[in-house]
C-alpha positions in Angstrom: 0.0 0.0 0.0 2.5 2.4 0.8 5.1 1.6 -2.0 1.6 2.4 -4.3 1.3 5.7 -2.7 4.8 6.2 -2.9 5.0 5.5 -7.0 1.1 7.6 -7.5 3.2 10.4 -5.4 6.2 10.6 -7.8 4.0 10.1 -11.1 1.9 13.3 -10.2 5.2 15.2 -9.2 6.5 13.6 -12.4 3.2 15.1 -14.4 3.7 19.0 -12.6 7.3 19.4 -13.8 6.8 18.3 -17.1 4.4 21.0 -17.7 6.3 23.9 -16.5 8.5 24.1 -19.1 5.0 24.5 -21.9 4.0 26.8 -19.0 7.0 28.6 -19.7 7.0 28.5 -23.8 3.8 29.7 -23.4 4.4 32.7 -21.3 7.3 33.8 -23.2 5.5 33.2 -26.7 2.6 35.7 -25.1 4.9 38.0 -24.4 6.7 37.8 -27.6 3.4 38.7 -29.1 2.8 41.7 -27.3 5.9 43.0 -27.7 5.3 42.1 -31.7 1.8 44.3 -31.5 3.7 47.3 -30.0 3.1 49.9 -33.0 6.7 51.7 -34.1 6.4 54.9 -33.6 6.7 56.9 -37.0 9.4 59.9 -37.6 7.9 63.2 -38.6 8.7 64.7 -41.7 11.9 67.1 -41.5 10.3 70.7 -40.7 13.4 72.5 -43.3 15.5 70.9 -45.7 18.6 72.0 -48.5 18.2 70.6 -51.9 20.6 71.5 -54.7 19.2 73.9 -57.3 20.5 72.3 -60.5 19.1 68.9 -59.5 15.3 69.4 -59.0 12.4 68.5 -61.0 9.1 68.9 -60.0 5.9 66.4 -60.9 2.3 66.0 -60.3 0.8 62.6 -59.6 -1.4 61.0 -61.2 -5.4 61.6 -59.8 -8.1 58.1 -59.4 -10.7 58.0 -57.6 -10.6 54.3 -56.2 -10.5 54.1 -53.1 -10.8 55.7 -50.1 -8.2 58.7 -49.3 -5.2 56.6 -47.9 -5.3 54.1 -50.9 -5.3 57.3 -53.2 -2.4 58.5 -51.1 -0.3 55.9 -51.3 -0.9 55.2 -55.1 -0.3 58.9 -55.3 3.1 58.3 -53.6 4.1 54.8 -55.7 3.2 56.7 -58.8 5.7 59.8 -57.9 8.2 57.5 -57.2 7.9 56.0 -60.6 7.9 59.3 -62.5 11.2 60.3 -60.3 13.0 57.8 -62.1 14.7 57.0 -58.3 15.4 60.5 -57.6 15.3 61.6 -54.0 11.9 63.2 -53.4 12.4 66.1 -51.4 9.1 68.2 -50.8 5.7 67.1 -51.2 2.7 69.3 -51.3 -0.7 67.3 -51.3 -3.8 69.1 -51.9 -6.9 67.0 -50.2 -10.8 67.4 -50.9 -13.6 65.5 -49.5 -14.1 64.6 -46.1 -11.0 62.3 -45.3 -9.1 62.6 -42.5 -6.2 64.8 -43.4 -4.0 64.0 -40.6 -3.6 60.6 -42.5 -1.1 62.0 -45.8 1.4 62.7 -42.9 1.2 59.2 -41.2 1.3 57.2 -44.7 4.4 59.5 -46.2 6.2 58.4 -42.9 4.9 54.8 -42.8 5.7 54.6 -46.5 9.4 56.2 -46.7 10.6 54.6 -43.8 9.2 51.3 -45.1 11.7 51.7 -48.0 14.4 54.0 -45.8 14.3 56.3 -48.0 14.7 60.3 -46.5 11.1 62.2 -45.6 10.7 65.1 -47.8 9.0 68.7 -46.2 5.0 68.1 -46.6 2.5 70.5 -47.3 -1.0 69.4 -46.5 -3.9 71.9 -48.0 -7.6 70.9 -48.3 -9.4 72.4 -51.3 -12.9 72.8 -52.3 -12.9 70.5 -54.6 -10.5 68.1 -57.8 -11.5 67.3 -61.3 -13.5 64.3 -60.9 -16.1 62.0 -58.8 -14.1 60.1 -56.1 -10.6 62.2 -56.5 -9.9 62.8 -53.3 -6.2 64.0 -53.3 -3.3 65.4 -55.8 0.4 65.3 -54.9 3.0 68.1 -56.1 6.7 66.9 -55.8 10.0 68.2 -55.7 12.8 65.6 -56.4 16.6 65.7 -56.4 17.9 64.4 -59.9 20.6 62.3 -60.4 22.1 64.8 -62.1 22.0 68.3 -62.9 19.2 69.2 -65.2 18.9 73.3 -64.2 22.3 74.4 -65.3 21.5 78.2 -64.7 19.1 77.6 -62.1 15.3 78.5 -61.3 12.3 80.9 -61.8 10.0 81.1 -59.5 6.7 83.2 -60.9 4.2 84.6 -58.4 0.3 83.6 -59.0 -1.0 86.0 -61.3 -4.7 86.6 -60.1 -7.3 87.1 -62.4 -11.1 87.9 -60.8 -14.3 88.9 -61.2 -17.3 89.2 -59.2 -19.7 86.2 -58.7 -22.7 86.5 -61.1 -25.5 85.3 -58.8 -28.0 84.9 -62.4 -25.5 81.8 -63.6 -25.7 78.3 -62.5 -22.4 77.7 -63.6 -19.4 79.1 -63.0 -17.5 79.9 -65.6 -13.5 80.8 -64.8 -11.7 79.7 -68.5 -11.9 83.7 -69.5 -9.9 84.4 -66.4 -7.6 81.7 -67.1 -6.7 83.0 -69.7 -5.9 86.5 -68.6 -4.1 84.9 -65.6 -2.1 82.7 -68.1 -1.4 85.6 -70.1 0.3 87.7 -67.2 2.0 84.2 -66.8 3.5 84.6 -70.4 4.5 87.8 -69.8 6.2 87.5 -66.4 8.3 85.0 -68.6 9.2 86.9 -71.4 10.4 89.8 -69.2 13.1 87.3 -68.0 14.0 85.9 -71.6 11.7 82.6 -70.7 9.5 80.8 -72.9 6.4 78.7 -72.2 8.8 75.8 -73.3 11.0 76.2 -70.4 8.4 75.8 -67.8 8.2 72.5 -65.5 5.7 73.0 -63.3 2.0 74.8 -63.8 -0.5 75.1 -60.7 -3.8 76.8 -61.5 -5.9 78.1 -57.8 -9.6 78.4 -59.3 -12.7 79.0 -57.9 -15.0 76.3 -60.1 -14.0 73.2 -62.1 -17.4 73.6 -63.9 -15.3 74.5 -66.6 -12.1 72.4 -66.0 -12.3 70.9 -69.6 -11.7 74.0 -71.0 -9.1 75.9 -68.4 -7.0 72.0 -68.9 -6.9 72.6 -72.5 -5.7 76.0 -72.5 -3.2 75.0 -69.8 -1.7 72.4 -71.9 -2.2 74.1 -75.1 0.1 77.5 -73.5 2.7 75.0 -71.8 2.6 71.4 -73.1 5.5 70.4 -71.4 5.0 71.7 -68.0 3.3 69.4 -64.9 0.2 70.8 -65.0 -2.5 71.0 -61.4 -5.7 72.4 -61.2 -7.9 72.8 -58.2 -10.8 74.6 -56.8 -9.8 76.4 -53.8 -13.0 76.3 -52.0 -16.1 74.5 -51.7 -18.2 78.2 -51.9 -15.6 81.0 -52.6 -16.7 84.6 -52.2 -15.6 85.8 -55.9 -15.0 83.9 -59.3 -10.7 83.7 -59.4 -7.9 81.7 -61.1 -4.4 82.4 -60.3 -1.8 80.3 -62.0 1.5 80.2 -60.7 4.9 78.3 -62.4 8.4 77.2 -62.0 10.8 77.4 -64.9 14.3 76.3 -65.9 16.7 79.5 -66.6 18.5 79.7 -69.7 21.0 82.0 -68.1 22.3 82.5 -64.4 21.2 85.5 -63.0 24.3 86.6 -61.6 23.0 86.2 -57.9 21.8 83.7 -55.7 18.5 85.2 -55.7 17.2 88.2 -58.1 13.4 89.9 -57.6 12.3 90.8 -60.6 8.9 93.1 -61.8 8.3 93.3 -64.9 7.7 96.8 -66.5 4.2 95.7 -68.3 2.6 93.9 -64.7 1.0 95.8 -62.1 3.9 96.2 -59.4 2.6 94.9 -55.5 4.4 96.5 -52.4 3.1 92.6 -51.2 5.1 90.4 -53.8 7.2 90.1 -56.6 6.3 88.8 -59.9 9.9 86.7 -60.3 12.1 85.1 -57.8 15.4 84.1 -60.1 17.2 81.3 -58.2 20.8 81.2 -59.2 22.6 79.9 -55.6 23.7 76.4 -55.7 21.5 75.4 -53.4 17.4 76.0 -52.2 15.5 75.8 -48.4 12.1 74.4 -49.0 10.5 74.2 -45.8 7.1 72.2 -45.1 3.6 74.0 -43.6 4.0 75.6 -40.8 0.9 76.2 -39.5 -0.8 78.6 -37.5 -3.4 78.5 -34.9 -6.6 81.0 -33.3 -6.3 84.3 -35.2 -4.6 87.3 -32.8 -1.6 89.0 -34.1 0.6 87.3 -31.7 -1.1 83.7 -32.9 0.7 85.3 -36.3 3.6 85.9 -34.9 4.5 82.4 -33.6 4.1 80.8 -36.7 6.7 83.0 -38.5 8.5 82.6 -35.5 8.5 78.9 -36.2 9.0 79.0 -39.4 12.0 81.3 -39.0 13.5 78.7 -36.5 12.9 75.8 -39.0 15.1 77.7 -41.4 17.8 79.1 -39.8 18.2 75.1 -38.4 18.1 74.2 -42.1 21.0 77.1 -42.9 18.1 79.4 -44.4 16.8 82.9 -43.4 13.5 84.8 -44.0 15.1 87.4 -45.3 16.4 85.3 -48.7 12.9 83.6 -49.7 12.2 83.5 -53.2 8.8 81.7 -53.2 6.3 82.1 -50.3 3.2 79.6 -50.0 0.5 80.9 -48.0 -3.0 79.3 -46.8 -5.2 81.5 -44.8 -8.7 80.3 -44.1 -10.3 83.8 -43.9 -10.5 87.3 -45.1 -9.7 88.2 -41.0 -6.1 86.4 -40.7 -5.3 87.2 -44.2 -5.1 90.8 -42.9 -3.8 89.9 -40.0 -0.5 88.3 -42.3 -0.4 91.0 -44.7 0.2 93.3 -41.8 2.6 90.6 -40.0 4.8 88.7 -42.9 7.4 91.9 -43.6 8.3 91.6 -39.7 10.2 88.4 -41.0 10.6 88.5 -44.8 12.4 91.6 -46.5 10.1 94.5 -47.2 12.5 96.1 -49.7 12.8 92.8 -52.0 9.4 90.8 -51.1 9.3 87.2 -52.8 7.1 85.7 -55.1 4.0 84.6 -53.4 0.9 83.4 -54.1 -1.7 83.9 -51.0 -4.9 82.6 -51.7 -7.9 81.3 -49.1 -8.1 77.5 -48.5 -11.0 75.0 -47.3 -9.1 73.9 -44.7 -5.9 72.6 -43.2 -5.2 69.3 -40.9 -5.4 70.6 -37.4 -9.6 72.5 -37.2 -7.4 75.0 -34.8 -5.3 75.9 -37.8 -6.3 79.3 -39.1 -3.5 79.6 -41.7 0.0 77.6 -42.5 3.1 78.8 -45.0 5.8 77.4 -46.7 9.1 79.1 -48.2 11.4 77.6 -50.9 14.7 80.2 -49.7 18.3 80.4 -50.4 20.9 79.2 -47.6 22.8 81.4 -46.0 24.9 78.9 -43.8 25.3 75.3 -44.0 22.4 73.5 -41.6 22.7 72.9 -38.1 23.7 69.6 -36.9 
């Protein structure tokens, strides 16, 4: 009796150990899981970055409406990278419409960079009223580095040349192709006072107020600069006045003799705001992402320059050597509020080229405005 207690004892003792070890396996495997499910945690896009001037080419990608906005997004991104031929992309500007989270362009160009270790560009998120088509939910701009030099002399940068009217409240539709074409025409002229031609143009980006007509301002886009990237969208969902302002970049055909050169052209209205051309001839550029800014008080203003003056002094830039400035207000009230503001930061005497236009929105609802700068280096960047 007691050896059979004795040999049950051992067996069950026997039976415990042998399933530690599973106990074990099992533990770590659960924790190996959970430590598998932790999400990485993305890096942001660089606020300020330099790019070499010679080397960039700029794109548009490729609009579909399948989808939902992150799959447009991302084929957005694969198709860029295709067009680049591998060149590094180096600023992306995506304009959004519809009512998709915008917060998700930044999360999928991180996610989708990093996935292939590639460098992130500066971004640029804007949402507009509206893109040419049912579904279209986003259009990407890009700025690449080339493999090799493909701007010898450099870069022009032309200011949006506004064209407007007033709304005609008796017509369904709103017509804006007659405005394009005066807008295109103070394009062709802010060209030719620079020895330019329409051929030398890469890049086209047309800010209207309907695509009722989008047909017709396409055709007289491409028909006026067939070789350029071309981008049209409607600013806003309801704007206050019928507008199209077309802006460009363009490949010089001789350096200007400067790093940067602001240029007015005799036969265009002169602005106390703005120049007409900003002629790039440094070796290198600053293109900075949005910076945006938030509520709508003067000082609200004046910390978003603030930022965006730290961003490009860190990046070997300064706000006093912009040749392009990007800006997004959201209403008539802050884009006073910048008008009055900006020339604390840029240079008064030699404003860029800018095109300053009101927007549907931007990714943050407490945004009120955001800018970007492409600017000429005035150190090498900070470490």
């Amino acid at each position: 009796m007691n050896h059979a207690r004795l040999i049950a004892a051992l067996t069950a003792i026997a039976f415990f150990w042998s399933l530690v070890p599973a106990q074990g396996q099992r533990k770590k495997k659960k924790e190996e899981e959970e430590i598998t499910q932790t999400l990485e945690v993305l890096p942001d896009p660089p606020a300020a970055l330099q790019a070499e001037t010679s080397r960039l080419t700029f794109h548009v990608s490729p609009m579909s409406p399948k989808g939902l906005l992150s799959q447009q997004v991302r084929e957005a991104i694969k198709a860029l990278w295709r067009i680049n031929n591998k060149g590094q992309i180096v600023k992306l500007r995506a304009f959004v419409a519809g009512t998709g989270d915008m917060r998700r362009v930044q999360s999928i160009v991180s996610e989708m960079f990093s996935e292939r270790r590639l460098p992130l560009p500066v971004l640029s998120v804007v949402q507009v009223g509206l893109l040419p088509g049912e579904g279209i939910q986003v259009v990407i701009e890009s700025v690449s580095a080339d493999k090799k030099p493909v701007n010898k002399h450099g870069l022009a940068f032309i200011s949006g040349q506004a064209s407007s009217a007033p709304l005609d409240p008796n017509q369904p539709n709103l017509k804006v192709a007659p405005l394009a074409e005066k807008s295109l025409a103070n394009l062709g002229r802010a060209l030719a006072s620079v020895q330019l031609e329409p051929k030398d143009v890469l890049r086209i980006t047309c800010f209207t107020s309907s695509l009722d007509d989008y047909l017709e301002v396409r055709r007289l886009v491409s028909t006026a600069y067939p070789a350029a990237a071309a981008n049209i969208v409607q600013i806003q969902r309801a704007p206050a006045s019928s507008i199209v302002e077309c802006e460009t970049v363009a490949r010089l055909r001789e350096h200007p003799g400067a790093p940067l050169k602001l240029v007015n052209p005799a036969d265009l209205e002169a602005s106390p705001n703005y120049s007409h051309v900003a002629l790039v001839g440094g070796p290198k550029v600053v293109l900075s992402g949005a910076q945006l800014g938030f509520r709508g008080q003067d000082s609200d203003v004046r910390l978003a320059f603030e930022r965006l003056k730290a961003s490009v002094e860190q990046a070997g830039g300064s706000l006093s050597q912009v040749a392009m400035s990007s800006i997004y207000p959201l209403s008539p009230q802050i884009t006073a509020k910048i008008r009055a503001i900006r020339f604390d930061f840029y240079d008064k005497r030699n404003p860029p080229a800018s095109t300053m236009l009101l927007f549907e929105g931007l990714p943050s609802l407490e945004a009120s405005f955001a800018v970007d700068i492409i600017g000429i280096p005035v150190r090498p960047p900070s470490s």
